[in-house]
C-alpha positions as CSV (number, residue, x, y, z in Angstrom):
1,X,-55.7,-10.2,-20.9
2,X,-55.1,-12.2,-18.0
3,X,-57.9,-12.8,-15.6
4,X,-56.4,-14.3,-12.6
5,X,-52.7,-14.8,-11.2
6,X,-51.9,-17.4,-8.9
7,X,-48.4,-17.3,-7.0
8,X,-47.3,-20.1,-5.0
9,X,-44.0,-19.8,-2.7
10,X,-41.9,-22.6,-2.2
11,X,-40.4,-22.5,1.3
12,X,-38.5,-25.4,0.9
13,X,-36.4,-23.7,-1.9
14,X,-36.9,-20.0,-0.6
15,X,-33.9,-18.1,0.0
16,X,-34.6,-14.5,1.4
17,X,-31.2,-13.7,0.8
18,X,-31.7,-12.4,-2.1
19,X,-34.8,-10.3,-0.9
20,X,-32.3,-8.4,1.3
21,X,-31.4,-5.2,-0.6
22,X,-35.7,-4.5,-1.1
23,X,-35.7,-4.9,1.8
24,X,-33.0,-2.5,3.0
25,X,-34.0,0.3,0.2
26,X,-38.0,-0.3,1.2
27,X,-36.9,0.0,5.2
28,X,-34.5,3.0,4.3
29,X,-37.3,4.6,2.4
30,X,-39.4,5.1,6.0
31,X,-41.9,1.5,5.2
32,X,-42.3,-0.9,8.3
33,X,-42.9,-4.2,7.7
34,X,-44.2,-6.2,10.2
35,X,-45.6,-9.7,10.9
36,X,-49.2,-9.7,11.2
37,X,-49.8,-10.6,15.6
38,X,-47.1,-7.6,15.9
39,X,-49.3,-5.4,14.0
40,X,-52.3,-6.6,15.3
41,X,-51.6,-6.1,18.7
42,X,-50.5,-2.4,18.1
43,X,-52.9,-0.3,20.2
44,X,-52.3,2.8,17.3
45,X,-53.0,1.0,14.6
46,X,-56.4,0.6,12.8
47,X,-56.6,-1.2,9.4
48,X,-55.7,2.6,7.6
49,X,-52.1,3.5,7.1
50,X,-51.1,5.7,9.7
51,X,-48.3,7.2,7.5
């Protein structure tokens, strides 16, 4: 059993080309994802999912 996970992202070899169809398929499925300042400044939006 595995207690702890750590993930590290290395943006110097990140590519998020290859993200692209998730990200399609996720945004066809009805999800928004947005960057956190956009969401934050979102008058309708509390930290619950409003969907």
């Amino acid at each position: 059993m595995v207690d702890w996970v750590r993930l590290e992202l290395d943006v110097k070899k990140f590519d998020d080309a290859d993200f692209a169809p998730y990200l399609q398929k996720a945004q066809a499925a009805g999800n928004r994802l947005r960057r956190w300042p956009t969401w934050a400044k979102d008058q309708n939006t509390d930290r619950r999912s409003t969907n």
